[in-house]
C-alpha positions as MATLAB code, in Angstrom:
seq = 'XXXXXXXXXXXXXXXXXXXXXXXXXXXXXXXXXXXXXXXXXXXXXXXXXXXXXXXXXXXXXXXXXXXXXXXXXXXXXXXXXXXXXXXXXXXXXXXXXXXXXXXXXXXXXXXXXXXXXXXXXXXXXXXXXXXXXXXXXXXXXXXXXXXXXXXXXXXXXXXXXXXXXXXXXXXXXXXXXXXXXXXXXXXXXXXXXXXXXXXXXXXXXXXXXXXXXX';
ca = [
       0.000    0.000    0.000;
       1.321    3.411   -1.092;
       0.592    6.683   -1.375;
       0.959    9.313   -4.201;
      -0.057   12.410   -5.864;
      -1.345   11.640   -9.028;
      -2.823    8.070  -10.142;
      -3.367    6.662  -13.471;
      -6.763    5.435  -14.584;
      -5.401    3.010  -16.714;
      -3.959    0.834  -13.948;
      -7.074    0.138  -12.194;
      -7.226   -3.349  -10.415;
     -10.407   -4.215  -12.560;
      -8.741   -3.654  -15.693;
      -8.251   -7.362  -17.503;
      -4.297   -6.436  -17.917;
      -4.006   -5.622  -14.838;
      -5.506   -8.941  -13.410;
      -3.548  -10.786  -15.914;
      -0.145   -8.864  -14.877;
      -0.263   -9.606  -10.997;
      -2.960  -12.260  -11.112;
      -6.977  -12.271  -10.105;
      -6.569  -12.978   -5.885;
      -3.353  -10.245   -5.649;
      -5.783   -8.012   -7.566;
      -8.892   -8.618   -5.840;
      -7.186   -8.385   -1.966;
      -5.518   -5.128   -3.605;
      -8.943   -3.407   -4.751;
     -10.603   -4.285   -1.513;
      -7.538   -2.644    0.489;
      -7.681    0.202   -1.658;
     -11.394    0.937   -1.325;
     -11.032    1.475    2.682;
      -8.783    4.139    2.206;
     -10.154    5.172   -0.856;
     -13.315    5.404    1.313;
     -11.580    6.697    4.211;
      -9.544    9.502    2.194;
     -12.958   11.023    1.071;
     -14.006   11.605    5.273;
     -11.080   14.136    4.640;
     -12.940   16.664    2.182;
     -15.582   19.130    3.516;
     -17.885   20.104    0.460;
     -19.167   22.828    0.683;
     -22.543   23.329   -0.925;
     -22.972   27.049   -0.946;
     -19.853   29.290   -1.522;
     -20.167   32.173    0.952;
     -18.138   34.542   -0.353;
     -17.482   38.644    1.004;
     -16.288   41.438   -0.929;
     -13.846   44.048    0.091;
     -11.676   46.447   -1.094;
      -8.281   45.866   -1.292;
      -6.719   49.097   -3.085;
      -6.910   51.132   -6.364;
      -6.333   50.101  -10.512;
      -6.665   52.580  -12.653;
      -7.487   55.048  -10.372;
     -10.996   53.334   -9.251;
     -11.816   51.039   -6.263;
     -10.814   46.926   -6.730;
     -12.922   44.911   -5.184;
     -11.999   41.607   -4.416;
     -14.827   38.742   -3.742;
     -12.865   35.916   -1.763;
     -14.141   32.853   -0.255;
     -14.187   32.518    3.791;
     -11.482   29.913    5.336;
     -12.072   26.354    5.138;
     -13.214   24.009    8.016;
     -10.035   23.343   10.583;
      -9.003   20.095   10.056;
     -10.612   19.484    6.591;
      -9.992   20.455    3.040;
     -12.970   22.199    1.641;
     -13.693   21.099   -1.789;
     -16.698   22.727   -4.292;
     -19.317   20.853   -5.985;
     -19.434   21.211   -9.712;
     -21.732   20.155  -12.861;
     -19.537   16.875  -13.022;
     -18.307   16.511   -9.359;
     -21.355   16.882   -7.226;
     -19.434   15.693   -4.005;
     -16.497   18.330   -4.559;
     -13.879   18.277   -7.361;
     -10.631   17.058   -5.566;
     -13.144   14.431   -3.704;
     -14.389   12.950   -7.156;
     -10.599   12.643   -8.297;
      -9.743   10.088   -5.810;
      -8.781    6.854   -6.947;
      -6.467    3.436   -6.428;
      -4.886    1.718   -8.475;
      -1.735   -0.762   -9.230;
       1.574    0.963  -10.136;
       4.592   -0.978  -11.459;
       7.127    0.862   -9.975;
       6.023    0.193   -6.056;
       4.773   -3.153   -7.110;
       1.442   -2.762   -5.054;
      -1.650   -0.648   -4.820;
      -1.514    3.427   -4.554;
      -4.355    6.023   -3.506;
      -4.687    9.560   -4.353;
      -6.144   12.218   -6.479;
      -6.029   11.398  -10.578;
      -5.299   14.920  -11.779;
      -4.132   18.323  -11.163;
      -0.715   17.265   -9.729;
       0.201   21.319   -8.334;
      -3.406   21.597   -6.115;
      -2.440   17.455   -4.808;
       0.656   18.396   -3.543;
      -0.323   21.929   -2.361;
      -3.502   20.187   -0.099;
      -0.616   17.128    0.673;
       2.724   19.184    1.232;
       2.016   22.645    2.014;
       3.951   25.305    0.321;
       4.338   29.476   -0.314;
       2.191   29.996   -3.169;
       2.317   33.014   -5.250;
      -0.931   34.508   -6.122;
      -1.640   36.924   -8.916;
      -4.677   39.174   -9.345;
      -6.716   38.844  -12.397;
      -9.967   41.045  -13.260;
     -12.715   39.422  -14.778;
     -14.904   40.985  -17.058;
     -12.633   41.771  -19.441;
     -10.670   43.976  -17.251;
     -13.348   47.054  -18.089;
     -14.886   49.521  -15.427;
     -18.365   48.297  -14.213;
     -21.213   49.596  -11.985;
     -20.300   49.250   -8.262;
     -23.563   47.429   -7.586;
     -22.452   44.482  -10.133;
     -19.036   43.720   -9.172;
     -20.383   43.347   -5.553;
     -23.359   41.840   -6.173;
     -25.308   44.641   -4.021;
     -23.890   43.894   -1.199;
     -20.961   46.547    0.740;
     -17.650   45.516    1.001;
     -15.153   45.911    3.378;
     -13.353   48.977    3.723;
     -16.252   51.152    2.870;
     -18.411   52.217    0.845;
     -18.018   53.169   -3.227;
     -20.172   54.879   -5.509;
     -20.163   54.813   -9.426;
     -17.777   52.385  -10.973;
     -15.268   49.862   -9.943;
     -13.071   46.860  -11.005;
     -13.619   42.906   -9.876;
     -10.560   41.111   -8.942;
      -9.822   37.732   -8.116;
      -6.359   36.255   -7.009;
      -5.787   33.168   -8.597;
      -2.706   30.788   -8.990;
      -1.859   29.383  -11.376;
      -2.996   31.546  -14.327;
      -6.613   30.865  -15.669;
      -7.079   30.103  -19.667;
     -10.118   32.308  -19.800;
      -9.637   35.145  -21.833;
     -11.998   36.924  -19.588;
      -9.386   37.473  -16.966;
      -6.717   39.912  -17.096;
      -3.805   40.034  -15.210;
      -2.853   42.860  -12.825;
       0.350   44.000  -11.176;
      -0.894   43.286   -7.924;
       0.898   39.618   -6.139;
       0.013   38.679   -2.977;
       2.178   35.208   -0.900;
      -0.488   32.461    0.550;
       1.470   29.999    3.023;
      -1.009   26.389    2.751;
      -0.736   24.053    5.896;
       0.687   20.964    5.167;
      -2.278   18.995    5.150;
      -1.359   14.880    4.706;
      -4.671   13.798    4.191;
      -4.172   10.651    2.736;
      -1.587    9.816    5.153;
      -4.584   10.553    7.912;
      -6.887    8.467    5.612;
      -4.292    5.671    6.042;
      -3.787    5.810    9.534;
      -7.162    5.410   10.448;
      -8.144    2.197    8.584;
      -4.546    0.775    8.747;
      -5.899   -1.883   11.087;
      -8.650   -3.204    8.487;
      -5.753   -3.795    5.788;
      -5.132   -7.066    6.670;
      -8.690   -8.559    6.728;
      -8.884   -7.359    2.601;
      -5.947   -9.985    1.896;
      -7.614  -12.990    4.065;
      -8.535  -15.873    2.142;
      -7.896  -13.991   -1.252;
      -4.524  -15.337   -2.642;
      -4.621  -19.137   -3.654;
      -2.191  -21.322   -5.352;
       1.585  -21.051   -5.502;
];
């Protein structure tokens, strides 16, 4: 059993090459061991079902107000995760998977893609965040960039700019870099390694009766 930040679909224990390669017992007391802490790895997401975001400004561009909409700080002690059209339990919670890799000759569990947000939930790091306006980068009313609602560090009249801070750069055309960087310093989270240690002790029963033969 091993751990790792990225794992390939094609390597899944039901997969007839894979079966054939290490053999149909090794493969079945592999997929049950990697389904409890599969299961157990996905107790380590909060979704959240509602984003409750604020708006505040945070400084000039251009000589009008920036507002910034930002999303309130996760649950302590879980990773928050957002439901999407595709991923109705949370995004980085639908990318979990197991499956057999070659190189550690036995089963591995983690997320199946976007290596840089795996190892910024697993490790921790300094991440450098760059501020993008939406919208094209244009002027709009005050009331739409905030939604109606008043942001923090008081109140604007006429028109303003949207920003968001986002890392790494978004593909959208719609956003627009600025020269404004801020530093974010991410916990080191190890939430698979805390999914592991707290089935560890059901491991063995998923290999019990499963291998046959010589």
């Amino acid at each position: 059993m091993a751990l790792r930040m990225t794992v390939s679909t094609k390597m899944f224990l039901d997969r007839p090459h894979v079966i054939k390669k290490i053999g149909q017992g090794r493969a079945r007391a592999l997929r049950r061991a990697g389904a409890i802490v599969y299961r157990s790895s996905q107790k380590q997401f909060a979704v959240r079902r509602k984003r409750k975001t604020s708006n505040r400004i945070i400084g000039k561009f251009r000589g009008l107000p920036l507002v910034e909409r930002w999303t309130r700080q996760p649950n302590p002690g879980k990773i928050t995760t957002w439901p999407g059209a595709r991923s109705p339990d949370g995004f980085m919670r639908s990318m979990l998977g197991f499956a057999w890799d070659d190189t550690s000759k036995t089963v591995v569990v983690g997320p199946r893609k976007i290596a840089w947000l795996a190892r910024l939930h697993e490790k921790g790091m300094a991440q450098v965040q760059r501020l993008y306006l939406r919208y094209g980068g244009r002027a709009i009313s005050y009331e739409k960039a905030t939604g109606g609602k008043p942001a923090k560090g008081g109140g604007v009249k006429g028109k303003a700019y949207v920003g968001t801070f986002i890392a790494p750069a978004p593909k959208a055309a719609s956003f627009k870099a600025t020269a404004i960087t801020r530093t974010v310093k991410v916990r080191q989270a190890g939430f698979m390694q805390k999914a592991l240690a707290k089935v560890i002790q059901k491991i063995p029963a998923a290999f019990r009766n499963q291998i046959r033969g010589p």
